[in-house]
Structures are given as C-alpha cells and as structure tokens.
N, C-alpha and C positions, 0 to 999 in steps of 0.2 A: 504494500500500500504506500507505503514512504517514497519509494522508486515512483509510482503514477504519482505522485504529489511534484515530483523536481525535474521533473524527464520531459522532454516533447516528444508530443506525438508523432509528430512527422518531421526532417529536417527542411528546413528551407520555408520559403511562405510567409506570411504574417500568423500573429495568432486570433483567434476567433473572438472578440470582445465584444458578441452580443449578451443580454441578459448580465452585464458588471453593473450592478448600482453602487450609489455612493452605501456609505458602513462608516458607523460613527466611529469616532475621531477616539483612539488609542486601544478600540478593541477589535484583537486578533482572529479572522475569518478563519474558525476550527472544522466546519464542518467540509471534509473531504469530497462528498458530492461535487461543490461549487467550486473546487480548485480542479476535478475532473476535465482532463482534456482542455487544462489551460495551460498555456506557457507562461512559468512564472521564473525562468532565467533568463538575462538577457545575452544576444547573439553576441560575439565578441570577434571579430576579425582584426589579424597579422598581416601587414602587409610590410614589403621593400619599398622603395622610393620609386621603383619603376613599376609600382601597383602588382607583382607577381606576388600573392599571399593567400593566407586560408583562412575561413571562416568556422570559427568553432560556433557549435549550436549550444552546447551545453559550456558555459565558464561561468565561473562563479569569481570576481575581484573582490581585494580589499585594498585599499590605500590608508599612508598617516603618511604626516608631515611635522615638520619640526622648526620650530624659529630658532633663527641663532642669536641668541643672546650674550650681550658682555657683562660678566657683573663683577664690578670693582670695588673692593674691600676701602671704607675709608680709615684713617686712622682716629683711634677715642670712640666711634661709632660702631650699636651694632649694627647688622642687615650689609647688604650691599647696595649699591647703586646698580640698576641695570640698562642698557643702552642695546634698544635692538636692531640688531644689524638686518636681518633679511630673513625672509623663507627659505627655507632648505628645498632641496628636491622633493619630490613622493615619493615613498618608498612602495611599489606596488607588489602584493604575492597574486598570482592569478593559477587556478587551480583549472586544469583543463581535461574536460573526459573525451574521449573517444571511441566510437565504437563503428564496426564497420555495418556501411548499407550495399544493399544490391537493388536496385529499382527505384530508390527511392523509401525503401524500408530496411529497418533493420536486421542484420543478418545474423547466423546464427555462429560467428567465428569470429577470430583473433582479432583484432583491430591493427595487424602487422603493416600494413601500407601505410594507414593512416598516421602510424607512430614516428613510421620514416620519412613521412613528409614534412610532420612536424619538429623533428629533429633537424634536418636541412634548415629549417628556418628559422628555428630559434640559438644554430650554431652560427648564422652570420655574423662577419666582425663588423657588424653597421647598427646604426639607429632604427629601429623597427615602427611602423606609425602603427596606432593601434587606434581603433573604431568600436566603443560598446556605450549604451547610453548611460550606464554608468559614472564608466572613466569620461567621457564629454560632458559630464555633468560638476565635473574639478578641473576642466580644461587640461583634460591630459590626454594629448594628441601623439606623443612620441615616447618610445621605450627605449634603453638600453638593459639587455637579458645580461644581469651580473651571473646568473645560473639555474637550474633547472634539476630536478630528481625523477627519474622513475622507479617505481619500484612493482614486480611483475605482479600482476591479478589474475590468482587462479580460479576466483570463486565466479567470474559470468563473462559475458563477450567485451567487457570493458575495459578499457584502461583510464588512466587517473597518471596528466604531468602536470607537477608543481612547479610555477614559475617565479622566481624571485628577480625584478628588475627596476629601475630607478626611472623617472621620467626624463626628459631628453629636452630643451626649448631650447629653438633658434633664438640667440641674441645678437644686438648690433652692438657693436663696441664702436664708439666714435673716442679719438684723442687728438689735442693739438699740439701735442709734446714733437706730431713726425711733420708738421709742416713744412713746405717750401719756407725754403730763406728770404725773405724779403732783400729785393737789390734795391741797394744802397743809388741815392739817387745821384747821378752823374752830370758835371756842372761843363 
C-alpha cells in the first residue's frame, strides 16, 4: 500500500488533478483512496549544457543552506559581534529510483540500463542543470555531483541512487583593478 501511495502510475504525462479540492490548512490527507492513482513526487530531470539528459519520474530532493557569518569576540564583552557575509551554496541530497519499463509500463527486471545511463551522467566533470518544481522553487537551476552511492536491491525491480551535490550559479565578476592605462595627455 505505501508503494501505491509514492509511485506513479505511469511514466511520463501529467498527473490527473480532477476531483483535488482545497483541505484545511495543516491537516494531513490520510485516507489512501484519494492519494490513489495520484502522482505525489515531482519529475526531476538531469540534463548537460547541450540539453542530452534524463528524466527521472520518481526523485525525491532535499536542500539546506547556510549563511556565512563572522563573529568577533570583543574584549570586556560577553556574546560576539556578528557580521554576515553571504549565503553559502545549497547543499542538495536527491535520492533517485529506477526501475525499468517496456511499452511504457513497468517491467518485470533489473533496472540494468537504466542505472548505466544514469551513471554516464552523473560521472560528468561539468555543471549539470537540473529541472524539478521543487528545486525551481529555491532557484536552483544548476548542480555540481560532489558524489553518488548505490547500493544493490535485491528485494523488487528497483533500484535506489543517492545523490549528494552543491548548486552551481553563473556569476559576473566585474573589477577595475585590470583597466587600460589611461594615456597621458601629449602636449
């Protein structure tokens, strides 16, 4: 039952969101019927710069983040003074199943292709952009994969890889320390 609760039914598509009404505000929608045949993970796609990447149907993200703070001990005073420097990176874990289809359904074996395709792509030595409504929900567009775990699953057609990676932003660095020399004006 747990499995029909986290699973889609089919990959690929939208999910079916007739019959969702509103549900008061901080209580948890238990009854299993109404989570039936709904997609309650969001889609999560891997992609390179030149858009070759994969779409997983089933990922589950979590992100945290951390300010960098300065804190300077005064002297005769207790506490510190603190002074904050900036946001740190995301630190993102993204937990990814697989499992393989044939027609568009699920099949009744290893997810052996599937794992080696995913492999390929999270061994790149590049920035990986990453699309789930999630992660665009903390504007986090770009991954760097610091590492990845698999560990084999013998109990169904599943597999399960855990990804740990940092977010990635394009910055402009402007400085006027490298300017042209100003020429000296000639009399």
């Amino acid at each position: 039952m747990a499995k029909r609760l986290v699973r889609f039914t089919e990959p690929g598509g939208s999910p079916d969101r007739d019959g969702i009404s509103g549900h008061e505000i901080g209580q948890p929608i238990t009854d299993p019927a109404y989570w039936e045949g709904r997609w309650v993970l969001c889609p999560l796609r891997l992609e390179r710069e030149n858009g070759e990447g994969l779409t997983f149907v089933d990922a589950v993200a979590a992100a945290s983040r951390e300010h960098r703070i300065v804190s300077t001990a005064l002297t005769g005073r207790d506490g510190t003074v603190k002074e904050y420097i900036n946001a740190g990176d995301w630190a993102v874990s993204i937990v990814l199943g697989l499992q393989s289809t044939e027609g568009g359904l699920i099949a009744d074996e290893w997810p052996g292709t599937e794992l080696r395709e995913a492999r390929k792509l999270l061994e790149r030595k590049e920035a990986l952009r990453v699309h789930s409504e999630f992660l665009d929900a903390l504007n986090i567009g770009r991954l760097v994969v610091r590492s990845y775990a698999v560990r084999q699953m013998t109990e169904a057609n599943y597999q399960v890889i855990e990804v740990s990676a940092v977010s990635d932003e394009d910055y402009e660095i402007f400085s006027n320390d490298y300017e042209q020399p100003k020429k000296e004006a000639t009399r």
